[in-house]
TIMARTI-477043 format. One line per field, with one value per residue (C-alpha): residue in three letters; residue number from 0; x, y, z. Coordinates in steps of 0.05 Angstrom, whole numbers, m for minus. Layout:
N
residuo <- c(ALA / ...)
num <- c(NUM / ...)
east <- c(X / ...)
north <- c(Y / ...)
up <- c(Z / ...)
//
This chain:
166
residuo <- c(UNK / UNK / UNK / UNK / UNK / UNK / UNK / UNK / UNK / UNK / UNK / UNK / UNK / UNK / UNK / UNK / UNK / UNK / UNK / UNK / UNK / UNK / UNK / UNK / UNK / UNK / UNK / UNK / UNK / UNK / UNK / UNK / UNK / UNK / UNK / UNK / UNK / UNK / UNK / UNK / UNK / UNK / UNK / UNK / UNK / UNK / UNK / UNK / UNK / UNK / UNK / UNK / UNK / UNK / UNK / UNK / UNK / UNK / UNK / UNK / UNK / UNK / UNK / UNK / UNK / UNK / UNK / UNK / UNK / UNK / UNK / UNK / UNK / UNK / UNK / UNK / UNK / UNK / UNK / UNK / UNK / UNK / UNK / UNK / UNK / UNK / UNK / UNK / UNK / UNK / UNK / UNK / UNK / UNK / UNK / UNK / UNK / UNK / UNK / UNK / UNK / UNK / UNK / UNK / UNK / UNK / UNK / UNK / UNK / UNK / UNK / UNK / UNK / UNK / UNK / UNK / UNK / UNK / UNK / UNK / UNK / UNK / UNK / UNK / UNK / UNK / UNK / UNK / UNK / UNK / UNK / UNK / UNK / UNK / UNK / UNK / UNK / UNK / UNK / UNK / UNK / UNK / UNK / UNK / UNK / UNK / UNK / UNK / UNK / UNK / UNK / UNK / UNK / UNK / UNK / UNK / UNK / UNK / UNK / UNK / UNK / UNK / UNK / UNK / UNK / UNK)
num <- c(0 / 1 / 2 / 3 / 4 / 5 / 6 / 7 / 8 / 9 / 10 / 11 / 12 / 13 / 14 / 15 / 16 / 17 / 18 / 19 / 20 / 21 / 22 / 23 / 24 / 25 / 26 / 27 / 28 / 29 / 30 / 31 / 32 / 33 / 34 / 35 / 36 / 37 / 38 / 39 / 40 / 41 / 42 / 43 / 44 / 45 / 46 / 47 / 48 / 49 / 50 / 51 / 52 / 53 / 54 / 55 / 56 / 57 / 58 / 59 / 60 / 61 / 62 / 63 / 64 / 65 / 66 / 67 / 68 / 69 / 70 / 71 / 72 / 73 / 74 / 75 / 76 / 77 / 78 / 79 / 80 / 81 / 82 / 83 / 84 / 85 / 86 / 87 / 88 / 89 / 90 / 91 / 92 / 93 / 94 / 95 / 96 / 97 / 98 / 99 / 100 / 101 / 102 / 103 / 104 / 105 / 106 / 107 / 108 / 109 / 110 / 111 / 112 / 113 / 114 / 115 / 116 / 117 / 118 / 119 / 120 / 121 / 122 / 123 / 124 / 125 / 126 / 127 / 128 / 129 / 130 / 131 / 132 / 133 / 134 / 135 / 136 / 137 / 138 / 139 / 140 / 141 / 142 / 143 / 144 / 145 / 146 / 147 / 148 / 149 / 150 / 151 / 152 / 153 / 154 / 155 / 156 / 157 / 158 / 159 / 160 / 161 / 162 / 163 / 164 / 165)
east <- c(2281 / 2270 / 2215 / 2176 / 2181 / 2156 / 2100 / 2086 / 2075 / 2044 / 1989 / 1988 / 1972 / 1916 / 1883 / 1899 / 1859 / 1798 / 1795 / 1793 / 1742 / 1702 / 1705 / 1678 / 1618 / 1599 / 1607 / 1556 / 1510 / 1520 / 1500 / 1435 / 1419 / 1416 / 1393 / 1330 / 1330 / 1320 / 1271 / 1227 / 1201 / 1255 / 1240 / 1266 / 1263 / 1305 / 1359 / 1367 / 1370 / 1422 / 1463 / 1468 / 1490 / 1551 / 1556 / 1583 / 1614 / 1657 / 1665 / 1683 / 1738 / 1760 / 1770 / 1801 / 1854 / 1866 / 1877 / 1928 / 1962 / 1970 / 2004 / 2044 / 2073 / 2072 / 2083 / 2109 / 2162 / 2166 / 2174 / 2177 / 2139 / 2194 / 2213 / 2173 / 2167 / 2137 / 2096 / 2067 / 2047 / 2020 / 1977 / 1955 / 1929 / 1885 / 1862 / 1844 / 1805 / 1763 / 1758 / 1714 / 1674 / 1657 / 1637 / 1595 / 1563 / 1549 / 1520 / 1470 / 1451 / 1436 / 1389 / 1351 / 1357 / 1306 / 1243 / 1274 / 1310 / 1328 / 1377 / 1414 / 1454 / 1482 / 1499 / 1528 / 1583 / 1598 / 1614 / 1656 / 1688 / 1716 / 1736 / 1772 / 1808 / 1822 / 1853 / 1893 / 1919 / 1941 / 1975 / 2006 / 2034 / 2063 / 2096 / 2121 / 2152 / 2204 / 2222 / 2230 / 2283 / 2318 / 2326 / 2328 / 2358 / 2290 / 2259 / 2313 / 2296 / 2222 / 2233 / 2281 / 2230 / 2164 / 2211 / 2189 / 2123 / 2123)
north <- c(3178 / 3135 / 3182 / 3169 / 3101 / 3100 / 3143 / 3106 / 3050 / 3077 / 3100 / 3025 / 3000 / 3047 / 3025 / 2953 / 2966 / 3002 / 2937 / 2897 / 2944 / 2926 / 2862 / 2852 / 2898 / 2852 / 2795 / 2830 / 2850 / 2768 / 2747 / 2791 / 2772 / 2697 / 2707 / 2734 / 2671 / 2625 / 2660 / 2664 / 2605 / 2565 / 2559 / 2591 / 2663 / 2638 / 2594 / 2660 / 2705 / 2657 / 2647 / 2729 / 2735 / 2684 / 2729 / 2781 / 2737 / 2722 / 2805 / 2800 / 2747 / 2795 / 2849 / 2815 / 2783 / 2857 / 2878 / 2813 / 2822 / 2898 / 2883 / 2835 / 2863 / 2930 / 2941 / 2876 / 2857 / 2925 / 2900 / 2932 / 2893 / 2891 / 2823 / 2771 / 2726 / 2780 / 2795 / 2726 / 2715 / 2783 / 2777 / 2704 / 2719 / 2782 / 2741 / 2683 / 2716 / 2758 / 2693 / 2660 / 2723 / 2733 / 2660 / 2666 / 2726 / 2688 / 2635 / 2682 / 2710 / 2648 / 2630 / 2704 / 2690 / 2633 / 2680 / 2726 / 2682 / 2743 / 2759 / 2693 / 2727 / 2777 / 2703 / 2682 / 2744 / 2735 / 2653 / 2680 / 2732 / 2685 / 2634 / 2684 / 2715 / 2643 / 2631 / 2696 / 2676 / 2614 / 2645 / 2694 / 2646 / 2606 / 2662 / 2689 / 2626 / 2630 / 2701 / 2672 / 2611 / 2678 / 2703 / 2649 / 2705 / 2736 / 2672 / 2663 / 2735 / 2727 / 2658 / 2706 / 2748 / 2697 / 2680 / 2754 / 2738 / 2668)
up <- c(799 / 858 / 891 / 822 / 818 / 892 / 870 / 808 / 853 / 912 / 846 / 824 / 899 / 902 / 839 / 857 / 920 / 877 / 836 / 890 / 930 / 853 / 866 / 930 / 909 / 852 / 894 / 943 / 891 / 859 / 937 / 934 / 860 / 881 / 945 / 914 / 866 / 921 / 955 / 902 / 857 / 833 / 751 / 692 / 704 / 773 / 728 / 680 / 742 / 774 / 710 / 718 / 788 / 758 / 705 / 758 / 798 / 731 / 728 / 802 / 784 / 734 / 773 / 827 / 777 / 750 / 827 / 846 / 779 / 785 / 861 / 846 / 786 / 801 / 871 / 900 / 844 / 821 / 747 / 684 / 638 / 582 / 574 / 533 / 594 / 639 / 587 / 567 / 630 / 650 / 586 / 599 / 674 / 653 / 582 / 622 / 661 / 613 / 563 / 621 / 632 / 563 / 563 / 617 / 592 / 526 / 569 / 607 / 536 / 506 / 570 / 553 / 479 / 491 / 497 / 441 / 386 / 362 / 417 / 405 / 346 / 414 / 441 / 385 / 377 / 448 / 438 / 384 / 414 / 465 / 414 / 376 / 443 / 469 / 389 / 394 / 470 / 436 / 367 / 427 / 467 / 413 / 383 / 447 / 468 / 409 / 441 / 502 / 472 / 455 / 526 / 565 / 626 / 624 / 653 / 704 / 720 / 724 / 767 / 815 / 813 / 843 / 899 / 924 / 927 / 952)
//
């Protein structure tokens, strides 16, 4: 059992390190994106172009969560995530994350939307979408906490647990 656990996580490190090989693409690609912003002239079409090259920056923040979380979970602190603390705040890294990319995303639609109104219903869903995930995040967490006044170990555990990675 041992030599599959070590090869379950020897499997997580490598996709850690794919995720974080993502993110430093889009960050390269965000560099070129804005570097081509500046150099031309600096007006609207620059401001939406911009606003895009944060949009992957925001993707690249994404991934790179997904990689840290994956490591430190996974590989690092080699924990199962069973108990409603690990869980909580597995979810709440990776939701976080995505919440502020689908916000940004909404933001760089809204900025196209401006030439094509008709686009700003795309803009729209996206706003919503992130309301409704940071709602659900919320509901989540409030529910969860109750689980967690249940097993107050599972804390203790998961405190035990950051001392590995500190």
């Amino acid at each position: 059992m041992k030599l599959i656990s070590r090869l379950f996580a020897l499997v997580h490190a490598f996709m850690a390190l794919m995720f974080a090989c993502a993110a430093l693409m889009l960050v390269v690609i965000a560099v070129q994106i804005g570097w081509a912003a500046f150099a031309g002239d600096l007006d609207r079409a620059a401001a939406e172009v911009i606003i895009e090259a944060v949009g992957l920056l925001a993707a690249a923040v994404v991934a790179l969560q997904i990689s840290q979380t994956i490591a430190e979970e996974e590989v690092v602190r080699e924990a199962h995530i069973s108990a409603p603390t690990r869980v909580r705040r597995f979810l709440s890294r990776f939701l976080m994350v995505i919440v502020v990319a689908v916000a940004v995303e909404a933001l760089v639609a809204t900025f196209k939307a401006a030439d094509e109104p008709a686009h700003l219903i795309y803009a729209a869903a996206l706003m919503a979408s992130a309301a409704l995930l940071l709602a659900g995040w919320g509901i989540f967490i409030r529910l969860n906490r109750f689980a967690e006044e249940l097993e107050p170990e599972a804390m203790e555990e998961a405190k035990r647990e950051d001392r590995k990675v500190d």
